[in-house]
N, C-alpha and C positions, 0 to 999 in steps of 0.2 A: 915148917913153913906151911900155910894156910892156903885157899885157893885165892888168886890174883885172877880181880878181874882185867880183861888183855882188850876188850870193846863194850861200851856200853850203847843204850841207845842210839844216841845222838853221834855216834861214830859210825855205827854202821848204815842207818836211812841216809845219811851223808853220801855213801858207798852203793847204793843202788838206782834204779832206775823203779817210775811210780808202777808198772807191771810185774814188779816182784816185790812189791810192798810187803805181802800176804805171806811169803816165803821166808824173811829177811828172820834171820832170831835177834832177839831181846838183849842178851848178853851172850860174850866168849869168855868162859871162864880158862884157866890151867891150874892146874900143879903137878909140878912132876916132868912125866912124859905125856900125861894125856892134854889134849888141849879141847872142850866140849861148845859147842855153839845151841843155844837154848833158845827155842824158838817160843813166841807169845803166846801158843794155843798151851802150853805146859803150866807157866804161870798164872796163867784165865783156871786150868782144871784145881788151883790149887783152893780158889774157891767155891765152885760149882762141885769138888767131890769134897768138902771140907778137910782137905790134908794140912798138917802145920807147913809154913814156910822151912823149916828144917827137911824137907823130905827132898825138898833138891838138892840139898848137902850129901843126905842120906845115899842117894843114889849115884853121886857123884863119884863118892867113896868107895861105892860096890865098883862101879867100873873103873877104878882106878885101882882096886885091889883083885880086880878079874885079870887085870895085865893082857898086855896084846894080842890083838887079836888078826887072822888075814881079812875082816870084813870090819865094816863100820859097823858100831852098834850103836843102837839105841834105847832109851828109855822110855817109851810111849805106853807101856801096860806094864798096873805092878800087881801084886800077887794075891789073885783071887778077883780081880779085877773081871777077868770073863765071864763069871761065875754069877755076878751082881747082876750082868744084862741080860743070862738066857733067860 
């Protein structure tokens, strides 16, 4: 089974209020036991650092194969990433 998307746009700006517009993510994906909420600044970097649209699959994957965790993780730096702005 693949990931299901569980929100998309128009479900969730439905769900907020106009002062967390900026906050509000893009899509909530699942599969599995992870459930991820993808905010718009992610999708924006997919063409500003030229990454394929696979790479949010890609990363998806990693943490859904990283298994649970006691903190929320994130995906906002990938690898070598630091390294490009000193």
């Amino acid at each position: 089974m693949g990931w299901r998307v569980t929100k998309g746009p128009k479900q969730h700006l439905a769900e907020i209020d106009e002062s967390e517009y900026l906050k509000t993510p893009l899509a909530t994906v699942e599969k599995g036991p992870l459930k991820s909420s993808i905010p718009p600044a992610f999708f924006g970097r997919l063409g500003y650092e030229f990454l394929r649209p696979r790479t949010i699959y890609e990363m998806l994957e990693a943490l859904l194969a990283a298994g649970p965790t006691d903190f929320n993780q994130t995906f906002t730096n990938l690898a070598g990433e630091a390294e490009q702005w000193d």
